[in-house]
TIDORO-120901 format. One record per residue (C-alpha): x, y, z; residue in three letters. Coordinates in steps of 0.1 Angstrom, whole numbers, padded with zeros to 4 digits, always signed. Example, Ala and Ser with C-alpha at 12.3 -4.5 7.8 and 13.67 -1.06 7.14 Angstrom:
+0123-0045+0078ALA
+0137-0011+0071SER
! end
This chain:
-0292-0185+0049UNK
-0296-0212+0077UNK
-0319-0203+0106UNK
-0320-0227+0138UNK
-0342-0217+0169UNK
-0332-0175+0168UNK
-0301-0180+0153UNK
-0302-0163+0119UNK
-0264-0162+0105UNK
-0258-0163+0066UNK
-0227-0182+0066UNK
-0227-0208+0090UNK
-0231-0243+0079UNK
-0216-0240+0047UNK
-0211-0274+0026UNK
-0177-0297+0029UNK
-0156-0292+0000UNK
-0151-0316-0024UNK
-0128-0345-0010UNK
-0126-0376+0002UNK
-0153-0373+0026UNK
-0185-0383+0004UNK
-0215-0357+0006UNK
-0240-0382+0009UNK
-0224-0395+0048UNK
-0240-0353+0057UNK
-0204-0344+0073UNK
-0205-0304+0071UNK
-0174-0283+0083UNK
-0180-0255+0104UNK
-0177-0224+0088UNK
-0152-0199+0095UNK
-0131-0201+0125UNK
-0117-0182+0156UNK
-0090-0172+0178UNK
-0100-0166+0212UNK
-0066-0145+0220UNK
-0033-0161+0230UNK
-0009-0177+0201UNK
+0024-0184+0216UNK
+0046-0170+0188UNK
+0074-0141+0188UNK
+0055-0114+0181UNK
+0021-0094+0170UNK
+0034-0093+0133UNK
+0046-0129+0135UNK
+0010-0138+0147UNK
-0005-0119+0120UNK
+0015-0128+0094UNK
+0011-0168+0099UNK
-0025-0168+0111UNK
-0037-0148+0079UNK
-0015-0168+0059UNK
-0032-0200+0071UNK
-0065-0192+0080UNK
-0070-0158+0061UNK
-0104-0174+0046UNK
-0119-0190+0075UNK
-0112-0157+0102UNK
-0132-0128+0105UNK
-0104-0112+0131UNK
-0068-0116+0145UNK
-0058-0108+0176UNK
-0025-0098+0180UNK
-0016-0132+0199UNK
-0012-0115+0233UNK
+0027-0122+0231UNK
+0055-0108+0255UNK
+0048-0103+0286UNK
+0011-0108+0282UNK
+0017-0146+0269UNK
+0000-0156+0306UNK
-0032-0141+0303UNK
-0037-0116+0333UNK
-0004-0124+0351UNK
+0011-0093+0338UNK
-0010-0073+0358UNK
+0002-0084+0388UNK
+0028-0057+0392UNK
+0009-0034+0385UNK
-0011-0041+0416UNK
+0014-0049+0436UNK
+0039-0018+0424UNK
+0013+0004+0441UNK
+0028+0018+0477UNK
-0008+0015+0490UNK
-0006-0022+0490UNK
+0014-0050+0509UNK
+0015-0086+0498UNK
-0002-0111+0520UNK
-0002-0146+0519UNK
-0018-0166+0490UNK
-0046-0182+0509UNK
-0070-0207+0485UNK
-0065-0188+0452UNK
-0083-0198+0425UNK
-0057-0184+0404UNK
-0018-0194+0404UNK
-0006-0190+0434UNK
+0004-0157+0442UNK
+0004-0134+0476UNK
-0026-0116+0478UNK
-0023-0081+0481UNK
-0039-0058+0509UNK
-0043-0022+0516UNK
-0018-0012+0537UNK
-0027+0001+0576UNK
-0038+0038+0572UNK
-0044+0037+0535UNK
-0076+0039+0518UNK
-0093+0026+0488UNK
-0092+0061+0474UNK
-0055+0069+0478UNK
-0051+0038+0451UNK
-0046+0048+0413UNK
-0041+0027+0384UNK
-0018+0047+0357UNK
-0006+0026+0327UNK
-0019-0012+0326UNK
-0004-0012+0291UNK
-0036-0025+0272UNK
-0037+0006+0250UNK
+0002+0008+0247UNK
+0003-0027+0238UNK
-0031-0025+0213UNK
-0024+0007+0192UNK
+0012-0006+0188UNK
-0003-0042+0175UNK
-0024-0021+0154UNK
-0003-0006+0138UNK
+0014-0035+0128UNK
-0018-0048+0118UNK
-0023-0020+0098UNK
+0003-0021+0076UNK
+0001-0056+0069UNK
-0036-0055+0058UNK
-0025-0020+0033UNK
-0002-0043+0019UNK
-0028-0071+0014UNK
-0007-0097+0041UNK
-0040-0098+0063UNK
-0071-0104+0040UNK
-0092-0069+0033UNK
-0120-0082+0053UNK
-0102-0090+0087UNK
-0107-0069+0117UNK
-0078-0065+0146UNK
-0098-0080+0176UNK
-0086-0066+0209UNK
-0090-0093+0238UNK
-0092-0080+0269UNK
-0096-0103+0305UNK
-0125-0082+0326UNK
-0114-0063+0352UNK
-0133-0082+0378UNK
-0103-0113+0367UNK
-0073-0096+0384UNK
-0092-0083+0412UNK
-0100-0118+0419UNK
-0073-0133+0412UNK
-0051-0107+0428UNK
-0067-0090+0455UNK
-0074-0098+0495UNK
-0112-0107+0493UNK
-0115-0077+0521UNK
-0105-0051+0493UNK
-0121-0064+0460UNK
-0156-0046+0466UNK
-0136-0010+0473UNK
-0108-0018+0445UNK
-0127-0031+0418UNK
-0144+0007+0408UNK
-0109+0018+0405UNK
-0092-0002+0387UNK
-0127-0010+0363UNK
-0124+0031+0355UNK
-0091+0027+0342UNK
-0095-0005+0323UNK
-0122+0014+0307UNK
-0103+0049+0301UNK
-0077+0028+0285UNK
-0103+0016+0265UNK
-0113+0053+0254UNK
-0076+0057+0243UNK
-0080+0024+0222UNK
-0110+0035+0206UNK
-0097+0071+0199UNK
-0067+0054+0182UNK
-0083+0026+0163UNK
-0106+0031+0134UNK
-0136+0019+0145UNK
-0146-0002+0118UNK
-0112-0017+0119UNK
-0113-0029+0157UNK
-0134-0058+0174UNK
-0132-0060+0214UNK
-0138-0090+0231UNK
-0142-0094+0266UNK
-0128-0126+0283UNK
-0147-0137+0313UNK
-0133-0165+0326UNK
-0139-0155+0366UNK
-0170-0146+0361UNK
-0180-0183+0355UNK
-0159-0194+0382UNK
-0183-0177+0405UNK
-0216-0190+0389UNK
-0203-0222+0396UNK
-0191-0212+0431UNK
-0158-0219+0423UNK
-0148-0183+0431UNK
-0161-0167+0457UNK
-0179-0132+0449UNK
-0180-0100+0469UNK
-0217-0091+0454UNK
-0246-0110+0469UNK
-0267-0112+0435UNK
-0238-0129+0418UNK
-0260-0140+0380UNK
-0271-0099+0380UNK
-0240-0090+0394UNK
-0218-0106+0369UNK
-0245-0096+0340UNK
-0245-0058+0351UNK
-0205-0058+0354UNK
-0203-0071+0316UNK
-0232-0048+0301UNK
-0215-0016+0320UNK
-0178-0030+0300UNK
-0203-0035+0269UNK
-0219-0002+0266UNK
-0189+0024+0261UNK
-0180+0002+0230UNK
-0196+0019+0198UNK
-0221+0004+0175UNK
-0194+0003+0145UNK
-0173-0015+0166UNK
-0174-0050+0170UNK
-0182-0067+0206UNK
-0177-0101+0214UNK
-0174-0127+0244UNK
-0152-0155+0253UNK
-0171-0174+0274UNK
-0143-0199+0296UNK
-0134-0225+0319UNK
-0101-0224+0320UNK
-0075-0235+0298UNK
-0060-0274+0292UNK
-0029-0266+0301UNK
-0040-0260+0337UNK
-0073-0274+0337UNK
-0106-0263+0340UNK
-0122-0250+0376UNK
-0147-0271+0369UNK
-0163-0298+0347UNK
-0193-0285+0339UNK
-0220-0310+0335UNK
-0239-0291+0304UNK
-0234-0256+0285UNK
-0267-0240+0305UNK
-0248-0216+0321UNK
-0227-0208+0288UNK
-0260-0205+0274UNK
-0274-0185+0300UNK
-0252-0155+0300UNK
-0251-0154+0263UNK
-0291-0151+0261UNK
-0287-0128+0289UNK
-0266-0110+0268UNK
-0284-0110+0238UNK
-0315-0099+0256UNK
-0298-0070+0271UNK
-0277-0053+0248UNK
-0299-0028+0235UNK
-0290-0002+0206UNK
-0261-0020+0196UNK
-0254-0054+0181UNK
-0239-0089+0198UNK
-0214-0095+0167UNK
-0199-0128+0183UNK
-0199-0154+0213UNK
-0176-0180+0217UNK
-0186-0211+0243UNK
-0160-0239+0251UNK
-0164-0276+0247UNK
-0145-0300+0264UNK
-0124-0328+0256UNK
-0143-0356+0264UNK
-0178-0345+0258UNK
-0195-0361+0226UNK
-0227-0368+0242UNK
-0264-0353+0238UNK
-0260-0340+0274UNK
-0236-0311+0274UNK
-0252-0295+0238UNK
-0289-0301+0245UNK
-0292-0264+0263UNK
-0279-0252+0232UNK
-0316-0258+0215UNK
-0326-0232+0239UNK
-0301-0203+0225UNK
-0312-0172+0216UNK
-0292-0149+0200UNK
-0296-0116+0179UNK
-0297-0125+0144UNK
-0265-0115+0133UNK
-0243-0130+0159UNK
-0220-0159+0154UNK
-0215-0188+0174UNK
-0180-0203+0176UNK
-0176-0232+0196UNK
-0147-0243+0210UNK
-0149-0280+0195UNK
-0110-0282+0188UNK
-0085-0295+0214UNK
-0048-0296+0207UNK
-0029-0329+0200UNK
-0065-0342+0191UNK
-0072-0362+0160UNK
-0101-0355+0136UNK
-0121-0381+0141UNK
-0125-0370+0178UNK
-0132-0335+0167UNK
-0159-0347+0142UNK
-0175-0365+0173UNK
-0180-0332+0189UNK
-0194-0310+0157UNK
-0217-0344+0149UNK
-0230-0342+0189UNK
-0235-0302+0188UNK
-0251-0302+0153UNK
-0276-0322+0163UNK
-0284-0293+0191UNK
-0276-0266+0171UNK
-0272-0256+0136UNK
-0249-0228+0126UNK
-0216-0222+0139UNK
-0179-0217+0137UNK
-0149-0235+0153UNK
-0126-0228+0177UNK
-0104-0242+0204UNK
-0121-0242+0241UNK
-0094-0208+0253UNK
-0064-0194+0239UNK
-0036-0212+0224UNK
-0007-0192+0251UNK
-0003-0219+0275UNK
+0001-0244+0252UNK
+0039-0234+0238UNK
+0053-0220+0205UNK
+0056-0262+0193UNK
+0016-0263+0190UNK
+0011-0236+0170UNK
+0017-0256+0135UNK
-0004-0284+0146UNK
-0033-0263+0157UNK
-0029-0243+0122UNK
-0036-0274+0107UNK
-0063-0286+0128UNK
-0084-0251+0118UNK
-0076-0253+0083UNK
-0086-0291+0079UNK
-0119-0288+0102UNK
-0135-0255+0090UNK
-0147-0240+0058UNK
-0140-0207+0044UNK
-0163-0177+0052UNK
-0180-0171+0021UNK
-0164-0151-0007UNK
-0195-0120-0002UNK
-0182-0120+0033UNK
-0148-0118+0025UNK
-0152-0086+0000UNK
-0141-0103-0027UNK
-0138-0093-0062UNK
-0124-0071-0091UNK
-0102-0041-0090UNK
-0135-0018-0092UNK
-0110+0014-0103UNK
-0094+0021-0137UNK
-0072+0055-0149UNK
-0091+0067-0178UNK
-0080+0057-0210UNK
-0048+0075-0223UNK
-0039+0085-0187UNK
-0003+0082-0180UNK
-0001+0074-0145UNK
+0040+0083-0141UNK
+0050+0103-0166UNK
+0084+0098-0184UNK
+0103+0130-0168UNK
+0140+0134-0162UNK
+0129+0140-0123UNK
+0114+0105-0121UNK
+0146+0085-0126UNK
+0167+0106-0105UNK
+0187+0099-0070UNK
+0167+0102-0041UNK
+0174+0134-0021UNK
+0181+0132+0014UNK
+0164+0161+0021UNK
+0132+0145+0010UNK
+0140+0117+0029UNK
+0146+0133+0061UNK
+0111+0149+0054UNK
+0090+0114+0046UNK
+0098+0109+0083UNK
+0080+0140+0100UNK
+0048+0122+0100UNK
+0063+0105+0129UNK
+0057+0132+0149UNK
+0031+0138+0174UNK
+0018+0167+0161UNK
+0011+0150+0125UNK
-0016+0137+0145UNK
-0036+0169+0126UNK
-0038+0146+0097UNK
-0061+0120+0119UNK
-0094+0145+0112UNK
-0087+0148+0075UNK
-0079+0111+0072UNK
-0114+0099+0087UNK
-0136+0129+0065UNK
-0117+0118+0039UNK
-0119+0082+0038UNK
-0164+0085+0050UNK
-0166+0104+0013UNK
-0141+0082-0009UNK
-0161+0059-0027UNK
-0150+0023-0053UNK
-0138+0037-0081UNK
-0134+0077-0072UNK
-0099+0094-0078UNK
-0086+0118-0050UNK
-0065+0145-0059UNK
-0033+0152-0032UNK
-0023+0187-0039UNK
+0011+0200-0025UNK
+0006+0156-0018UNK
+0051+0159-0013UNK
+0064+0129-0003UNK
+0035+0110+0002UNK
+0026+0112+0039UNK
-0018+0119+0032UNK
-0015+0088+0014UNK
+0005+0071+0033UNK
-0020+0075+0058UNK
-0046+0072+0038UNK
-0036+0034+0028UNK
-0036+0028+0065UNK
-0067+0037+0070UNK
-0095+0023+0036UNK
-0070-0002+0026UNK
-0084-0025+0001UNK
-0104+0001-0016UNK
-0101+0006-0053UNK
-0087+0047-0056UNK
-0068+0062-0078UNK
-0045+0087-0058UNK
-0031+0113-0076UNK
-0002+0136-0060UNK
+0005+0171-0076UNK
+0034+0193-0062UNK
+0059+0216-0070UNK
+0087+0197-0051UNK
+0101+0171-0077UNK
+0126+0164-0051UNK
+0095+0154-0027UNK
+0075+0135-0053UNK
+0106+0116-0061UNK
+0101+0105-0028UNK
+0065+0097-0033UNK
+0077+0077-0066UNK
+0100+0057-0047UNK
+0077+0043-0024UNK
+0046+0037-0047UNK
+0065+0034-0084UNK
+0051+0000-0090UNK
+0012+0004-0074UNK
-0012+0013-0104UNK
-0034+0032-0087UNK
-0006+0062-0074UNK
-0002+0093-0103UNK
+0022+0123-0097UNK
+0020+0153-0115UNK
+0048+0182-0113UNK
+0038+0216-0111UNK
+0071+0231-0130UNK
+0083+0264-0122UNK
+0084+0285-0157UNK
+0113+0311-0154UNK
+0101+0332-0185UNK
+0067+0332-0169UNK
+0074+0337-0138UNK
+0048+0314-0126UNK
+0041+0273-0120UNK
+0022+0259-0142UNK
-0016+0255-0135UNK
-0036+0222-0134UNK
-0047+0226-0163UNK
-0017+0222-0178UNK
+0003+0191-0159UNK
-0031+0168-0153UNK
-0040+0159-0190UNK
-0070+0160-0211UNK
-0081+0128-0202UNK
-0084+0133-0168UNK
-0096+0166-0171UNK
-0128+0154-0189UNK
-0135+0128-0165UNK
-0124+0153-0133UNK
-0114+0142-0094UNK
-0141+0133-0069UNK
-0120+0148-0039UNK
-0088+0168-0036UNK
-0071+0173-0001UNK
-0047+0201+0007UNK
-0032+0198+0039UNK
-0005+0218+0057UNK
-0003+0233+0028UNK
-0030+0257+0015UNK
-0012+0289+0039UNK
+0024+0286+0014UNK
+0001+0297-0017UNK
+0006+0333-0024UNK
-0027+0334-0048UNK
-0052+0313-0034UNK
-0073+0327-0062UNK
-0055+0311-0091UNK
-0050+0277-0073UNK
-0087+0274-0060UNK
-0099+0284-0098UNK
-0081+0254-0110UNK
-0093+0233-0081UNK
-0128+0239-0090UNK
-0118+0234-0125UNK
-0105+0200-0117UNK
-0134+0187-0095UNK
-0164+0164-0108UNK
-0196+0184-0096UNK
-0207+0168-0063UNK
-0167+0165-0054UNK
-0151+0176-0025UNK
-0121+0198-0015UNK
-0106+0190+0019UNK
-0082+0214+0037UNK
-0064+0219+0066UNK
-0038+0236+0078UNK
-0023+0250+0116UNK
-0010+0284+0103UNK
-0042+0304+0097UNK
-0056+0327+0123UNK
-0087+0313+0135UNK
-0109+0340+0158UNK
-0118+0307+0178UNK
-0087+0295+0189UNK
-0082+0291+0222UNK
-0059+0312+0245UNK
-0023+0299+0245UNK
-0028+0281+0211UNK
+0004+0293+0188UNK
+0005+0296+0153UNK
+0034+0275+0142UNK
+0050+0292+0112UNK
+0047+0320+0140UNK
+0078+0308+0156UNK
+0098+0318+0127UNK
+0095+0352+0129UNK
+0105+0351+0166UNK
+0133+0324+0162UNK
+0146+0354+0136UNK
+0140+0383+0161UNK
+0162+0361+0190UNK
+0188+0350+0170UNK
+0197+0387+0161UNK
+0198+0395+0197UNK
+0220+0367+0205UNK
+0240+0375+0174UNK
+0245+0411+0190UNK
+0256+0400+0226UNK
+0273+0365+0223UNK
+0309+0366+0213UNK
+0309+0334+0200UNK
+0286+0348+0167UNK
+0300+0383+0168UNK
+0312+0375+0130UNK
+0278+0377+0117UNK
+0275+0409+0130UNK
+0281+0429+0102UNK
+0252+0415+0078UNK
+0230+0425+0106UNK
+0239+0461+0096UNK
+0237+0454+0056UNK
+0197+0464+0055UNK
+0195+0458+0016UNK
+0211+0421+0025UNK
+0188+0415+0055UNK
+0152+0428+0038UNK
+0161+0403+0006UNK
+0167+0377+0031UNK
+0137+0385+0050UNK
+0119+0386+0018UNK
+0130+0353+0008UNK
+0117+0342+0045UNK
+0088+0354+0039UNK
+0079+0339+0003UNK
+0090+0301+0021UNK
+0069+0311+0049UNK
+0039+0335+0043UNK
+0021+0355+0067UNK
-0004+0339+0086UNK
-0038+0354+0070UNK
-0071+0352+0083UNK
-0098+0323+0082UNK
-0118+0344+0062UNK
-0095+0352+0034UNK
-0093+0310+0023UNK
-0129+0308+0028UNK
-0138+0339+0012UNK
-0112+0327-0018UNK
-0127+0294-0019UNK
-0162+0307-0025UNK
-0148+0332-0050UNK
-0139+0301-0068UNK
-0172+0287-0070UNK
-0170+0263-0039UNK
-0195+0262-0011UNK
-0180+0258+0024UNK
-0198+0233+0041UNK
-0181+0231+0074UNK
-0152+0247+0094UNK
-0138+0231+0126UNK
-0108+0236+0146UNK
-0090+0210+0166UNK
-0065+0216+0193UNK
-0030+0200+0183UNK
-0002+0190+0210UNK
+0034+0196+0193UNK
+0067+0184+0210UNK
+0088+0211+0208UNK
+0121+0186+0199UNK
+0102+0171+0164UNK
+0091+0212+0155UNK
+0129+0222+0161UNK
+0140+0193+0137UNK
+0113+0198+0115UNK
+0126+0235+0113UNK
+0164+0226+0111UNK
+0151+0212+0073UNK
+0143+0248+0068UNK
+0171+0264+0084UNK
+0184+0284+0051UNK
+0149+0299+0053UNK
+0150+0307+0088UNK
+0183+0323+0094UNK
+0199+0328+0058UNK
+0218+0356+0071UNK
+0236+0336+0086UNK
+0264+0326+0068UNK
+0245+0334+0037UNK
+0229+0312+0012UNK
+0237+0304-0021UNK
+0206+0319-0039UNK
+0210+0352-0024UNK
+0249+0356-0017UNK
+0266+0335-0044UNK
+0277+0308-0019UNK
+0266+0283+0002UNK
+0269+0284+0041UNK
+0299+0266+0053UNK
+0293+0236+0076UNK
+0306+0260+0108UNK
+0282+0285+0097UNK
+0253+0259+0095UNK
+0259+0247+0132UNK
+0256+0278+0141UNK
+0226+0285+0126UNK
+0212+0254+0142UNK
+0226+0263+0178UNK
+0211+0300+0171UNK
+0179+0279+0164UNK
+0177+0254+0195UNK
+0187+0284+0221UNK
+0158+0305+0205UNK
+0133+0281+0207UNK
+0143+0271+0239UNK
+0137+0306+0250UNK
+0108+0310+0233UNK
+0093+0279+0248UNK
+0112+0287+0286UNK
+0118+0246+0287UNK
+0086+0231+0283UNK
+0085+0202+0261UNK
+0052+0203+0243UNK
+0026+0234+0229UNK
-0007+0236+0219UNK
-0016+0246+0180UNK
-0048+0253+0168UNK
-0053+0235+0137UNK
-0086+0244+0110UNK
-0102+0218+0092UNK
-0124+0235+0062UNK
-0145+0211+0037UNK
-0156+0227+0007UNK
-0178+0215-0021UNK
-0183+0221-0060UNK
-0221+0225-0071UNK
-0237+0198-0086UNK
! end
């Protein structure tokens, strides 16, 4: 560990590599490198994909490049201002950014008549995320990367943008919804997935009275605007600062004559953040600046001990020798830091990008491996465990059906997984096996991979579906940590087989730390029975995780449906429509047959059970031997489209009657018969729902534990 004045970072510094550069001529790399924001490529994943590849060692985060429309820093915002009928455009006047008309409130309009809706920072950052996601699950972008969202202040496009008469009256506004955009980032993102830095690039423009400010105390000003940006940020997440002067491309505002002010802010910074952690700063360095001058404030930096220092030592088209200049000049100031470029890479076109690849890999040094996370496997099957089994089931066609359903996790109200997912992946631990029961196609895990990643668990996925966990197989066949079981249905019996009897001895004597049952635990007829074998599975300590929108929950809020409850009045319409349109008078008859309609209701009713009380699966779980540890209930939004498609996979369930279904009548539905079942469906739940496109569900969460 390498401590200079207050800087205390344990991987700064690190020693060259052996090459060609002796170790006796004291030539160190940098260690570690980073991206301030901007990468002129194609797209987030492109970004990703060649920035991990080529710097994977040496990066700590990736931003998502900033491409599209946001390739010119803040210049995207500009319609957003100007879009709002409170403004008129004015004449540029001395901008200190581009030149673009300023924009005014119009006459008779007020500050508060102006809102902001959708800037598009948390559009734009949960979609890069989740590109960045599924990159790092499958192991593209190195397991200890973060996604770093950089985001200009708001004080830049009120500057930049705005009539110096309005910035003191806008710049509330428009802060409050840079901020609640912000929220919806930080709901989205796992937190210890997602680094924020804030750019501030305006902010020095007016220390050095470049800019003009609207705030007479412009140093306590500038430091109150970026601590009130800093404080809704939480402690797991990481927060950073580009400190900037502008860009090459268009030149810096102003030369300055040394890094005090750089230094300045970042003490100032440092000093003030309080309960939460300074993870990063990064300070330009210009071109031409090799002497003692510029760097000598830098002996008077004082930062928290674990932030980094990147320094923007690295210029495009720039040869190494130049760039050695500038680490030799600053190393003699300070002793511990990373490289960067001075600003983003954006304005400098998609031809630079190779170039400045090479520059970072050939003038930094890998992050150290304990930083990086790396090492062994850490999990193992236990010995004897056969991970797939060699069933007829697993070497079978995939069935569309199954297919169709892999894709429901693409609706919004699948967002009831997002609880489960974070409880799920705090307990998981290296090595630990979690058990999906009723797991179907995959989708838990699916999120699940999304969300710990690199960690070594085995997952093992039990259902009774071996059309669904063909599904499952398909996807994750060749990863060695993914099991399936099939819970067979045995006709003499008249029962599935228990756990006992699909999940081996092997793994029953070493047990599962954790088994999740979601959307799923209401379809079991004898909760009893399954939670006895639960308990029988788990390793004492281990944890059942449940949860499920179609139990009735005495604290559910007014309005909230039950969904499986919109079966049972989908049924009830489509009789009476059945009875008075002429169009479906042919099913009329059936409606008559009561033995034929009470074994289809009955078969309705086995597919989907009764919603039962909260107490009855709590009461059954502590029958079983489990202590309930906590119950919760979380309000769900469902579009009403995704639960009518979802529902048209169930639709010889629903309305079997109609047309009759194979299992209970001796023939399959025709395909005119199955339209109409489907138009029966859409007309009911539009009446049911009297054209509103979204309802509220409550959904239960319940976490159980075994004894230890």
């Amino acid at each position: 560990m390498i401590t200079t004045n207050t800087i205390e970072v344990p991987w700064v510094g690190a020693p060259m590599p052996d090459d060609d550069e002796p170790q006796s001529a004291g030539r160190r790399l940098p260690a570690g490198v980073h991206l301030v924001g901007s990468v002129p490529l194609g797209s987030a994943e492109e970004v990703f994909r060649r920035t991990a590849k080529a710097l994977g060692d040496r990066l700590r985060r990736i931003p998502d490049g900033e491409t599209g429309p946001r390739s010119d820093w803040i210049l995207w915002q500009y319609p957003v201002f100007s879009s709002r009928p409170q403004f008129e455009v004015g004449p540029p006047g001395d901008g200190t950014y581009r030149t673009l008309p300023k924009l005014r409130l119009r006459a008779g309009h007020t500050a508060q008549d102006v809102t902001f809706d959708n800037l598009g920072y948390a559009d734009t950052a949960i979609a890069s995320y989740k590109t960045f996601a599924g990159l790092k699950r499958d192991g593209v972008i190195p397991a200890h990367i973060r996604f770093q969202l950089s985001l200009p202040t708001p004080l830049a496009p009120i500057t930049a943008f705005v009539d110096p008469e309005f910035q003191a009256v806008l710049e509330p506004i428009y802060e409050a919804r840079v901020l609640a955009e912000v929220e919806q980032i930080l709901a989205a993102i796992p937190h210890d997935q997602l680094a924020v830095q804030w750019d501030t690039r305006f902010e020095f423009a007016m220390l050095e009275g470049f800019a003009p400010a609207w705030f007479a105390d412009v140093r306590g000003g500038i430091l109150e605007r970026l601590l009130r940006l800093s404080r809704p940020i939480p402690a797991e997440v990481e927060l950073g600062f580009h400190l900037c002067y502008g860009d090459e491309a268009h030149g810096y505002f102003v030369h300055p004559d040394d890094c005090r002010k750089l230094v300045e802010v970042a003490n100032a910074l440092s000093a003030s953040l309080i309960g939460r952690s300074l993870d990063y700063i990064h300070m330009p360095v210009p071109r031409d600046r090799t002497d003692d001058a510029y760097f000598a404030p830098l002996r008077e930096l004082s930062l928290q001990p674990k932030t980094e220092l990147y320094l923007g030592l690295l210029h495009r088209d720039d040869d190494e020798a130049a760039t050695w200049a500038r680490i030799t000049a600053a190393r003699r100031h300070v002793d511990g830091f990373g490289a960067a470029t001075d600003c983003g890479w954006g304005r400098g076109g998609s031809v630079a990008v190779d170039g400045l690849l090479a520059l970072h890999q050939a003038l930094s040094a890998p992050v150290p491996a304990s930083v990086r996370a790396e090492g062994g496997d850490g999990f193992a099957w236990p010995e004897g465990f056969v991970p797939v089994p060699e069933d007829e089931w697993t070497t079978q066609e995939v069935d569309a059906t199954a297919l169709a359903y892999d894709h429901v996790d693409e609706h919004g109200w699948y967002s009831n997984l997002d609880p489960s997912v974070e409880e799920i992946a705090a307990f998981l631990r290296d090595g630990d096996i979690l058990m999906d029961y009723s797991g179907g196609t995959g989708i838990l895990l699916d999120r699940l991979r999304l969300r710990i990643f690199e960690r070594p668990v085995g997952w093992l996925l039990v259902d009774a579906s071996a059309k669904f966990l063909r599904m499952a197989l398909e996807k994750y066949r060749d990863d060695p940590h993914v099991a399936v079981r099939l819970l067979r249905f045995i006709k003499e019996e008249k029962r599935l087989q228990t756990l006992d009897e699909v999940i081996g001895h092997e793994l029953r004597e070493r047990g599962v730390d954790a088994i999740a049952a979601v959307n799923a635990i209401h379809l079991y007829p004898d909760l009893d029975e399954v939670a006895e074998g639960w308990v029988s599975a788990l390793r004492p300590g281990g944890r059942l995780f449940v949860n499920s929108g179609n139990l009735r929950n005495p604290r559910a809020k007014g309005g909230e449906w039950i969904l499986d409850e919109t079966v049972w009045v989908i049924n009830d319409l489509a009789e009476g429509l059945v009875r008075s349109r002429p169009e479906y008078e042919q099913y009329r008859p059936v409606l008559d047959d009561v033995e034929r309609m009470e074994a289809h209701a009955a078969q309705r009713d086995r597919v989907f059970l009764k919603p039962r009380p909260l107490e009855y699966y709590t009461d059954a779980l502590t029958r079983a031997g489990l202590t309930v540890i906590d119950v919760r209930e979380k309000t769900i939004v469902a579009d009403v489209q995704e639960w009518f498609e979802l529902m048209t996979a169930y639709h010889d369930a629903v309305l079997g009657w109609v047309g009759g279904s194979k299992k209970l009548d001796g023939a399959p539905p025709t395909p005119e018969a199955v339209e109409d079942r489907l138009a029966l469906m859409r007309h009911a739940i539009e009446t049911i729902f009297s054209g509103r496109t979204q309802f509220n569900a409550c959904w239960t969460y319940i976490t159980a534990e075994k004894p230890a």
